[in-house]
N, CA and C atoms as an extended XYZ file, in Angstrom:
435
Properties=species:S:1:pos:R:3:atomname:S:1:resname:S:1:resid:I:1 pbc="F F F"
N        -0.697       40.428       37.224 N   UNK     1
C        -0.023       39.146       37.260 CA  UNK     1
C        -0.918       38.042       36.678 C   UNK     1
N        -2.082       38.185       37.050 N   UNK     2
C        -3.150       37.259       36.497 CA  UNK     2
C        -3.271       37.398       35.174 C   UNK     2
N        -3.039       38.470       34.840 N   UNK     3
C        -3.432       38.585       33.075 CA  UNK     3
C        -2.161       38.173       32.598 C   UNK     3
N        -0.823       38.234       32.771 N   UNK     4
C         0.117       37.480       32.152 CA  UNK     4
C        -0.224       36.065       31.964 C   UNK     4
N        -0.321       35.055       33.100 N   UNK     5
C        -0.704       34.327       33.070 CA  UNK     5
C        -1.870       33.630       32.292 C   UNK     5
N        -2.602       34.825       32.448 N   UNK     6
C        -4.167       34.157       31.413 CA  UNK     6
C        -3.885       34.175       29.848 C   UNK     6
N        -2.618       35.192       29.450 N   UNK     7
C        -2.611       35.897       28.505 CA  UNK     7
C        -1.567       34.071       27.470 C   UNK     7
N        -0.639       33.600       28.896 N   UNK     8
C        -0.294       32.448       28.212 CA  UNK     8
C        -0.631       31.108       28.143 C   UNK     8
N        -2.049       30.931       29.081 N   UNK     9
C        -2.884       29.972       28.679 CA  UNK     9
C        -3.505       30.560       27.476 C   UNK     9
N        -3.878       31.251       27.362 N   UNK    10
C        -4.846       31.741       26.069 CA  UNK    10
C        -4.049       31.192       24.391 C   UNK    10
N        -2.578       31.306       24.728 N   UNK    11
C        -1.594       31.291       23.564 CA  UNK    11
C        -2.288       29.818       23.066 C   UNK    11
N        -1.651       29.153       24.682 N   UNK    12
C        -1.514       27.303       24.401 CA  UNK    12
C        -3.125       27.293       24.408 C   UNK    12
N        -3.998       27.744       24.230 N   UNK    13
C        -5.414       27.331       24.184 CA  UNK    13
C        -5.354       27.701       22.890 C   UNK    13
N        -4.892       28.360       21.584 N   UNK    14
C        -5.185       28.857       20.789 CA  UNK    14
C        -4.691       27.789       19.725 C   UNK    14
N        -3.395       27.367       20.295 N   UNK    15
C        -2.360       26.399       19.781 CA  UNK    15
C        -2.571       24.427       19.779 C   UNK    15
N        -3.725       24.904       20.860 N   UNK    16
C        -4.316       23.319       20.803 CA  UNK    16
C        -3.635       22.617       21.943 C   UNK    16
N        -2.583       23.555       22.952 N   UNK    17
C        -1.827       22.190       23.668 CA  UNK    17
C        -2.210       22.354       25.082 C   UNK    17
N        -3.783       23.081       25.258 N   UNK    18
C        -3.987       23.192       26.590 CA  UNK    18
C        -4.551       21.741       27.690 C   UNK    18
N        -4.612       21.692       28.692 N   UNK    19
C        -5.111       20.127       29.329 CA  UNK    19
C        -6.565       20.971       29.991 C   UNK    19
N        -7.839       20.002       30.284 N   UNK    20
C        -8.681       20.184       30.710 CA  UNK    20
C        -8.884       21.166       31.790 C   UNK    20
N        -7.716       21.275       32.677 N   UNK    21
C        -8.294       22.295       33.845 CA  UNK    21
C        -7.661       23.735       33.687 C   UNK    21
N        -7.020       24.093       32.009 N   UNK    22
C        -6.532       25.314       31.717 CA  UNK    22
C        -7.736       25.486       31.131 C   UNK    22
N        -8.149       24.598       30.274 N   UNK    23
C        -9.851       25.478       29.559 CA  UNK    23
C       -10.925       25.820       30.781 C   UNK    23
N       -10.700       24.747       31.817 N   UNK    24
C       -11.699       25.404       32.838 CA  UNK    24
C       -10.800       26.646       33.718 C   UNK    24
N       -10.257       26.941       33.900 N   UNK    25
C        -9.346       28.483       34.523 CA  UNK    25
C       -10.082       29.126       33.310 C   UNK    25
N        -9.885       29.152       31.734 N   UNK    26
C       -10.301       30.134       30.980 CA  UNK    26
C       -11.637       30.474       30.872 C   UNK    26
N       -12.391       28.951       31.044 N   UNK    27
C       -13.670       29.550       31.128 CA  UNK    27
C       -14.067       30.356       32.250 C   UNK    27
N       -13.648       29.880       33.241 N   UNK    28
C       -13.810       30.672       34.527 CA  UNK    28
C       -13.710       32.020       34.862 C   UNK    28
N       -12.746       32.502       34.096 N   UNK    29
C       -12.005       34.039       33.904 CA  UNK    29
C       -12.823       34.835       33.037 C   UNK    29
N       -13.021       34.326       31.718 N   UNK    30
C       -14.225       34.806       31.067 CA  UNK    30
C       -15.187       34.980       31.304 C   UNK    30
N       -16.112       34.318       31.833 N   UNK    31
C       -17.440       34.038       32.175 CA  UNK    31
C       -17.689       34.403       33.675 C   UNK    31
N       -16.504       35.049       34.198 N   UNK    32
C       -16.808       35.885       35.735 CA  UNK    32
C       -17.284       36.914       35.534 C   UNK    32
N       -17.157       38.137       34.355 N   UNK    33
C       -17.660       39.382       33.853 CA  UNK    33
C       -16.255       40.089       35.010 C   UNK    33
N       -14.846       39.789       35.309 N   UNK    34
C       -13.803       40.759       35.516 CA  UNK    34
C       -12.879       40.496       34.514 C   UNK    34
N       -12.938       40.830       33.351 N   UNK    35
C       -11.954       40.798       32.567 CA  UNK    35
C       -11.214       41.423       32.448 C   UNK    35
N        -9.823       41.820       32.219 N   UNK    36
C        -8.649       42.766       31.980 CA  UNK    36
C        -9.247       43.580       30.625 C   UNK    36
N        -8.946       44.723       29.870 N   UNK    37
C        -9.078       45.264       29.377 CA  UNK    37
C        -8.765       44.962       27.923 C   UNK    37
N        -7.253       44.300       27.749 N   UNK    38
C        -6.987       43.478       26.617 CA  UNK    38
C        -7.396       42.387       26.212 C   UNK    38
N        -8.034       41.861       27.320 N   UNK    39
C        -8.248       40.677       27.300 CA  UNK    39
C       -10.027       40.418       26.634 C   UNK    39
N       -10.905       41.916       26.637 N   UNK    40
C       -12.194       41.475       26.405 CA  UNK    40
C       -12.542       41.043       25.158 C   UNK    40
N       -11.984       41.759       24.018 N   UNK    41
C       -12.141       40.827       22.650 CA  UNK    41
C       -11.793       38.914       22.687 C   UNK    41
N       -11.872       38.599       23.676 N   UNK    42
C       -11.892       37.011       24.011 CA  UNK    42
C       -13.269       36.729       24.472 C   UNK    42
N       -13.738       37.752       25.130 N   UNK    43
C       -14.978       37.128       26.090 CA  UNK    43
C       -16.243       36.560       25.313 C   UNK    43
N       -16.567       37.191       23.662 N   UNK    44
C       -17.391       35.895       23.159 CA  UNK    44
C       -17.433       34.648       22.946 C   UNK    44
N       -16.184       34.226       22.812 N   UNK    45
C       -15.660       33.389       22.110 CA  UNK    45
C       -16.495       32.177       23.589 C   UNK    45
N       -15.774       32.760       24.952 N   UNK    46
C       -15.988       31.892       25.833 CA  UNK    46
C       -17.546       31.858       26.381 C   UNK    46
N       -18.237       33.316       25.867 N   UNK    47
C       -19.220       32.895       26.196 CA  UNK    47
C       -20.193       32.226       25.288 C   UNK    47
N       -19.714       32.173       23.888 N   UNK    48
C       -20.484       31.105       22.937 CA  UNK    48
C       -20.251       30.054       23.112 C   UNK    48
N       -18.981       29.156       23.721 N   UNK    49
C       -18.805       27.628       23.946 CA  UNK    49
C       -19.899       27.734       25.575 C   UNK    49
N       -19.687       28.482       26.426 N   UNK    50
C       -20.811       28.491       27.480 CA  UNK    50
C       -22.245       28.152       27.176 C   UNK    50
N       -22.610       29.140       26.452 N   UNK    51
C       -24.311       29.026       25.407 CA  UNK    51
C       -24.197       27.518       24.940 C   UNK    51
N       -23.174       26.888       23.770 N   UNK    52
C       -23.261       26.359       23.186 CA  UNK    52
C       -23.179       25.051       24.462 C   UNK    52
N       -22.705       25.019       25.483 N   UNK    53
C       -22.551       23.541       26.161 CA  UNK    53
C       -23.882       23.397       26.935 C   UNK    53
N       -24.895       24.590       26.984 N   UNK    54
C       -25.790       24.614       27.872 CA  UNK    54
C       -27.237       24.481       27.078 C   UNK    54
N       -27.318       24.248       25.573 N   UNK    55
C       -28.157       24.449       24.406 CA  UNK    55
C       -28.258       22.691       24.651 C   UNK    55
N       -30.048       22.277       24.866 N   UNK    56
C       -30.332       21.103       24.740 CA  UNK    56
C       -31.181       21.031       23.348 C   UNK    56
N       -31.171       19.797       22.599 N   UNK    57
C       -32.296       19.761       21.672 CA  UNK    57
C       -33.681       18.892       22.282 C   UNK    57
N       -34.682       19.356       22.403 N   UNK    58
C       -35.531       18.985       22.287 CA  UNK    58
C       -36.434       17.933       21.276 C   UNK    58
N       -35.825       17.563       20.280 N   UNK    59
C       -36.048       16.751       19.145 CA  UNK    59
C       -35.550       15.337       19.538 C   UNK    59
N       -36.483       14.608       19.489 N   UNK    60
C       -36.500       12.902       20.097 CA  UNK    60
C       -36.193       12.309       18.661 C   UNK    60
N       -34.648       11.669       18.852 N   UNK    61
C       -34.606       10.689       17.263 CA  UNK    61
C       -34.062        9.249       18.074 C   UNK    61
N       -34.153        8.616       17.462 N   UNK    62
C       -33.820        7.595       17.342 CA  UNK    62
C       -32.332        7.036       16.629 C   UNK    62
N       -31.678        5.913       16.828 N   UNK    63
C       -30.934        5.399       16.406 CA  UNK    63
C       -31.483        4.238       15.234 C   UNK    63
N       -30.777        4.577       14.296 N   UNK    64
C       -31.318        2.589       13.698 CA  UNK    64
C       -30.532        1.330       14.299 C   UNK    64
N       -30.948        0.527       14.224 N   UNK    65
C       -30.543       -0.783       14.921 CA  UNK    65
C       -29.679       -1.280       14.297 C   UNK    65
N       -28.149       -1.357       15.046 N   UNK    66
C       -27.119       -2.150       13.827 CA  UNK    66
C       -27.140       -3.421       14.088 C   UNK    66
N       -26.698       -3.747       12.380 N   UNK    67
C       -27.121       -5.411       12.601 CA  UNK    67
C       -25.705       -6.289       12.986 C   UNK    67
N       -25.420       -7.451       13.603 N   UNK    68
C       -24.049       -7.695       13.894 CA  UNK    68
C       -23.100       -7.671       13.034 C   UNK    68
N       -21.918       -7.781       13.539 N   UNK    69
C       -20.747       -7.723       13.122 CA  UNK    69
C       -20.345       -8.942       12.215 C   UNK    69
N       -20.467       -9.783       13.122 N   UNK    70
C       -19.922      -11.128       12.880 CA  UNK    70
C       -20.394      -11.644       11.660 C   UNK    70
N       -21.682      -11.077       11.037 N   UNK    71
C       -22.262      -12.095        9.674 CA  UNK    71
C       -21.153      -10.962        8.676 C   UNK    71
N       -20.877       -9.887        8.997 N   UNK    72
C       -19.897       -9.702        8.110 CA  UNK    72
C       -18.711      -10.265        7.823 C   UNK    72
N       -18.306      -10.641        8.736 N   UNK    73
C       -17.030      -11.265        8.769 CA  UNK    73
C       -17.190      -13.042        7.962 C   UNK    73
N       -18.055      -13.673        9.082 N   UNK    74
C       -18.359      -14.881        8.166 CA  UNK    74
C       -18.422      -14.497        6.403 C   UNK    74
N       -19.282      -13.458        5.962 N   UNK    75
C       -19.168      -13.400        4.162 CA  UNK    75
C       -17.745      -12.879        3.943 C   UNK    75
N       -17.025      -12.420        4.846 N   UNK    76
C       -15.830      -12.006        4.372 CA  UNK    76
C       -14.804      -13.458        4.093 C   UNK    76
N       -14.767      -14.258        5.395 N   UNK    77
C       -14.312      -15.780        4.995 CA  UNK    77
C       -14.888      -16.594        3.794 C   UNK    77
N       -16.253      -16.455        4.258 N   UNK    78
C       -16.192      -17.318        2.691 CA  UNK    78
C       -16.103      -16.656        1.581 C   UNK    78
N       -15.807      -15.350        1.329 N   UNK    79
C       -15.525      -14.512       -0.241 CA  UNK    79
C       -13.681      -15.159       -0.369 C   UNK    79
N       -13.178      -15.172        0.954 N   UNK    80
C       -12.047      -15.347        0.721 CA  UNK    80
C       -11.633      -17.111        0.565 C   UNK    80
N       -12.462      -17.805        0.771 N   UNK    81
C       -12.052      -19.157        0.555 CA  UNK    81
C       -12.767      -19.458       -1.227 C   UNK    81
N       -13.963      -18.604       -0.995 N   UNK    82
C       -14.120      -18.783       -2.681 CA  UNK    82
C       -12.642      -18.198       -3.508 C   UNK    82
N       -12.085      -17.457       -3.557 N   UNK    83
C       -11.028      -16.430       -4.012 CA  UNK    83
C       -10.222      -17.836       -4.213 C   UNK    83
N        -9.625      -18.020       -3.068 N   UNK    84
C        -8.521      -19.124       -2.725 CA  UNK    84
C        -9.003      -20.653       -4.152 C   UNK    84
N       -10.150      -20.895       -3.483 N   UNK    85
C       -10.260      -22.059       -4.228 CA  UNK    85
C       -10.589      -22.210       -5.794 C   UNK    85
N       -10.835      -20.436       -6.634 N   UNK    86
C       -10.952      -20.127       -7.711 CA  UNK    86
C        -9.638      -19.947       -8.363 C   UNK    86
N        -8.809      -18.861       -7.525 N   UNK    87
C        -7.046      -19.414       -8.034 CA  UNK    87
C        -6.478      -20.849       -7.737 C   UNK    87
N        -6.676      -21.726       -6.851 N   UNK    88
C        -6.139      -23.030       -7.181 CA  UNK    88
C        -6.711      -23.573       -7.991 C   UNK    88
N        -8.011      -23.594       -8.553 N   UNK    89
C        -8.525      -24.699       -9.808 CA  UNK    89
C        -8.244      -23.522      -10.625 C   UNK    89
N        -7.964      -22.387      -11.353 N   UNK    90
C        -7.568      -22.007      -11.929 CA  UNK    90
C        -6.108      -22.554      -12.763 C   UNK    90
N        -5.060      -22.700      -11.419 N   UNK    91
C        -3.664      -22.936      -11.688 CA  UNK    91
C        -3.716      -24.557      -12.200 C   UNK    91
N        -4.559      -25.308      -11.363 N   UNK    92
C        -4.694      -26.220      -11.329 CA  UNK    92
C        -5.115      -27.184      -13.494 C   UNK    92
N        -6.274      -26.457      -13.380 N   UNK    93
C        -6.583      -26.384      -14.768 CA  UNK    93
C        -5.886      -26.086      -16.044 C   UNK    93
N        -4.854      -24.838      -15.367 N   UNK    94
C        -4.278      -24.040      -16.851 CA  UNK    94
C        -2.923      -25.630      -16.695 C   UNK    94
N        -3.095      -25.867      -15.756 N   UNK    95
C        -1.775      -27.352      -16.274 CA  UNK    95
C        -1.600      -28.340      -17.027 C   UNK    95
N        -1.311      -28.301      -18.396 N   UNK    96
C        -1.273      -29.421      -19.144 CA  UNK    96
C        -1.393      -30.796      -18.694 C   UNK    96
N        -2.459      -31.409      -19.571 N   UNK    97
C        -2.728      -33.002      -18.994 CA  UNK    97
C        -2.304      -33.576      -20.087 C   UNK    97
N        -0.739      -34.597      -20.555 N   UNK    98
C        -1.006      -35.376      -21.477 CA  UNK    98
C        -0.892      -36.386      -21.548 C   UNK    98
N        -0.963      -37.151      -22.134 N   UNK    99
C        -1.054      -38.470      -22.128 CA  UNK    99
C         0.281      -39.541      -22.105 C   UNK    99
N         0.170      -40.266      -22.138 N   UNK   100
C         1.199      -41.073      -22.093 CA  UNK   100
C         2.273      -41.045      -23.817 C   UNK   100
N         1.674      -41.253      -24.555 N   UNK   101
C         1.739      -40.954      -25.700 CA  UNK   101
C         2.664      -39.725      -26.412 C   UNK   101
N         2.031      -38.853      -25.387 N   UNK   102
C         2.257      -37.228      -25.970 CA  UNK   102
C         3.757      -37.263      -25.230 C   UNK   102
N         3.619      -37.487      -23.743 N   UNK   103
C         4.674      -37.443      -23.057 CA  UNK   103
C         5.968      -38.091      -23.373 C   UNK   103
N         5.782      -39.235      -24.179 N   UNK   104
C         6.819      -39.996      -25.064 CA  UNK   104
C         7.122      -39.043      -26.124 C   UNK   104
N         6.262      -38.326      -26.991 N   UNK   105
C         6.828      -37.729      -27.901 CA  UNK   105
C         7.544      -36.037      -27.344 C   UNK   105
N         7.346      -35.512      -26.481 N   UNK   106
C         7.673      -34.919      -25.909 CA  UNK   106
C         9.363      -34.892      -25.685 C   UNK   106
N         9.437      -35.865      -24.764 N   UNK   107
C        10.595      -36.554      -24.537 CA  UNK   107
C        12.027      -36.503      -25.405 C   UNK   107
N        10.806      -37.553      -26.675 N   UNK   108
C        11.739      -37.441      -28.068 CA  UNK   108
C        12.303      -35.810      -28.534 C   UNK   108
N        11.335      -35.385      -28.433 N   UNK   109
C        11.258      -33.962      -29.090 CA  UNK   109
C        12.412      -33.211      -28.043 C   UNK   109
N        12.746      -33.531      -26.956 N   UNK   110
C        13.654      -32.846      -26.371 CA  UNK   110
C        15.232      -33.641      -26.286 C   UNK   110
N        14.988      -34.633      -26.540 N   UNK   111
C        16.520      -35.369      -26.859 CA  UNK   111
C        16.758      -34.939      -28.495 C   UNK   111
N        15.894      -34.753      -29.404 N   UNK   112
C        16.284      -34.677      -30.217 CA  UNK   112
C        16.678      -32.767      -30.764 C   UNK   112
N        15.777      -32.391      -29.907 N   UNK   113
C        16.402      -30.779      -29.784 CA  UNK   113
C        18.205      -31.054      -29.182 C   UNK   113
N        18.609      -31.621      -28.193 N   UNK   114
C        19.881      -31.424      -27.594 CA  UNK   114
C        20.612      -31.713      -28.353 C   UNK   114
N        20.439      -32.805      -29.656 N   UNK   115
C        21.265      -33.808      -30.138 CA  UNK   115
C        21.582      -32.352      -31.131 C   UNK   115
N        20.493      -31.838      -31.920 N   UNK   116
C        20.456      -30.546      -32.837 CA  UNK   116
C        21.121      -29.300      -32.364 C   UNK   116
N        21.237      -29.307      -30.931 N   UNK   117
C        22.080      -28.277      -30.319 CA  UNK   117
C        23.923      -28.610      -30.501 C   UNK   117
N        24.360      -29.646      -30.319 N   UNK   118
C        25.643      -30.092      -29.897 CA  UNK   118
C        25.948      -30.474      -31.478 C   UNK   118
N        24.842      -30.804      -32.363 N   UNK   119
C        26.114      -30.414      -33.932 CA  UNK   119
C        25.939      -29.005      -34.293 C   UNK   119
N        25.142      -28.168      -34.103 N   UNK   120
C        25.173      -27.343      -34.507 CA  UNK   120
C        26.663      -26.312      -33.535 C   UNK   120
N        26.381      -26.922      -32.660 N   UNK   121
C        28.054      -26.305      -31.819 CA  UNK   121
C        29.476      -26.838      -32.380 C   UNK   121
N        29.420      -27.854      -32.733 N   UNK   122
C        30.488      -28.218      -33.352 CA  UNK   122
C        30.698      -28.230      -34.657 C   UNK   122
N        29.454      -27.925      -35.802 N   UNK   123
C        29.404      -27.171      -36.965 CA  UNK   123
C        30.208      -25.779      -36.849 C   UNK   123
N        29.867      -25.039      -35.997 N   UNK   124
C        30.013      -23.547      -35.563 CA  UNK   124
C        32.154      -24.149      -34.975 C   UNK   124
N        32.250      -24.749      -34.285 N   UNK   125
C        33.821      -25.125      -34.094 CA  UNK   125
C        34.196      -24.896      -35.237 C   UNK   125
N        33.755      -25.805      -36.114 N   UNK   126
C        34.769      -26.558      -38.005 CA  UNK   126
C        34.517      -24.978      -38.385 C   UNK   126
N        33.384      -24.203      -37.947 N   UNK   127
C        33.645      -23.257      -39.206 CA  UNK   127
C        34.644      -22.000      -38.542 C   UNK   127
N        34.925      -22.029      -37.269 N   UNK   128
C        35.755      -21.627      -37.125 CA  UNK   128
C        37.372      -22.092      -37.210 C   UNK   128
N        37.541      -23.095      -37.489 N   UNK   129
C        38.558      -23.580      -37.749 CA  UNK   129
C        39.035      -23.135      -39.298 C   UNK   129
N        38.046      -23.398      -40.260 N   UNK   130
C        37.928      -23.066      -41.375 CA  UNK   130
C        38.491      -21.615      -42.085 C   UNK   130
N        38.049      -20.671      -40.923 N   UNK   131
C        38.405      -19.065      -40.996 CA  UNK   131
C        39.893      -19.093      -40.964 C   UNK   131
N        40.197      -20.274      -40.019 N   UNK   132
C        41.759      -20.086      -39.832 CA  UNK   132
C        42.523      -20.891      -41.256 C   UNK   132
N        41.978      -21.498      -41.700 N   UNK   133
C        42.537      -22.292      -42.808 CA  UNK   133
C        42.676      -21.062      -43.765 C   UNK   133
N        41.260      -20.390      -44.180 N   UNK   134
C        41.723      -19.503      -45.399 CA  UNK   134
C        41.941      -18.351      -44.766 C   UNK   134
N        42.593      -17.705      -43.699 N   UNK   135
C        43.622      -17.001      -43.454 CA  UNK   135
C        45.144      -17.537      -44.073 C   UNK   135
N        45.331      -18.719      -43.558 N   UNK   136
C        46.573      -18.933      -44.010 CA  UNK   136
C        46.523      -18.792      -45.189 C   UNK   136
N        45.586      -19.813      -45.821 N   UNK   137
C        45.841      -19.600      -47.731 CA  UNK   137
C        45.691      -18.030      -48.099 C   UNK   137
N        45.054      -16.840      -47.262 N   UNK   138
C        45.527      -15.693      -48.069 CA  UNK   138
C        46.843      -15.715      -47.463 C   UNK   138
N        47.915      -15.316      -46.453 N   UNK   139
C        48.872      -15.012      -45.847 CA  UNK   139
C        49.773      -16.077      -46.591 C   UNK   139
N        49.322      -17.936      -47.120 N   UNK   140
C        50.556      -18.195      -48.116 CA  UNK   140
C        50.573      -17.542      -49.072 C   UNK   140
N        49.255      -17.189      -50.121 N   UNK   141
C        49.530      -16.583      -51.685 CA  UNK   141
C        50.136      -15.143      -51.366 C   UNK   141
N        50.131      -14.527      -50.373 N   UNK   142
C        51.292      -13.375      -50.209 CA  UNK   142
C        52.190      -13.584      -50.421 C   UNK   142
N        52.936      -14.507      -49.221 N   UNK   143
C        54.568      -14.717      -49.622 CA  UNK   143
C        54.494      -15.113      -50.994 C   UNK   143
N        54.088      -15.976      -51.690 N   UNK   144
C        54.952      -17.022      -52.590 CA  UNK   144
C        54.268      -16.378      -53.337 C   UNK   144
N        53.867      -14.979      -54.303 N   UNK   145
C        54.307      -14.295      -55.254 CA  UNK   145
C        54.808      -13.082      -55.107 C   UNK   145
């Protein structure tokens, strides 16, 4: 009965979905030296995590000393307010400055584009009107010979 049981912790231990006091039942079972018969091709396994939890190093190291957090963060703000204030004088700059002068001719230059728009639309009317004129004159010289 026990080995059924051990046999389906062993599954969910294999599968990753065991909780802390099924690995200790398994270690326990293993590492008693009564194992079931099917069950002994398991018993290294448990007695190498045994070895392995009971293995100290003797070798004295040290940590290095971390340095704070916070001065990272401060260079992180100011990388980001430099950023910020390099795209606004950027945008700022690429903006045409002109003069009073320029801005008058400007002006002109755009009333006098609209004025060039609205004959050229009503050029484009007459010449459609026109299409209709020499339609008729071919459709009269039909009839009247």
């Amino acid at each position: 009965m026990e080995s059924v049981k051990i046999k389906k912790i062993l599954d969910a231990y294999f599968e990753g979905t065991t909780n802390l006091e099924e690995e200790k039942a398994l270690q326990n079972y293993f590492n008693n030296g009564k194992v079931a018969d099917d069950l002994v091709q398991y018993q290294p396994i448990f007695a190498g995590l045994k070895a392995a939890k009971e293995e100290r190093s003797n070798k004295a190291f040290t940590l290095p000393k971390s340095k704070p957090k916070i001065i990272k963060k401060q260079w992180y703000s100011a990388a980001a307010i430099l950023v910020v204030a390099f795209g606004i004088g950027s945008f700022y700059f690429s903006q045409p400055h002109y003069s009073q002068e320029e801005r008058d001719a400007l002006a002109a230059f755009e009333k006098s584009k609209n004025a060039m728009m609205l004959l050229s639309e009503n050029l484009n009317k007459g010449a459609e009107q026109l299409s209709f004129v020499q339609q008729f004159t071919v459709t009269k010289n039909k009839i009247l010979k």
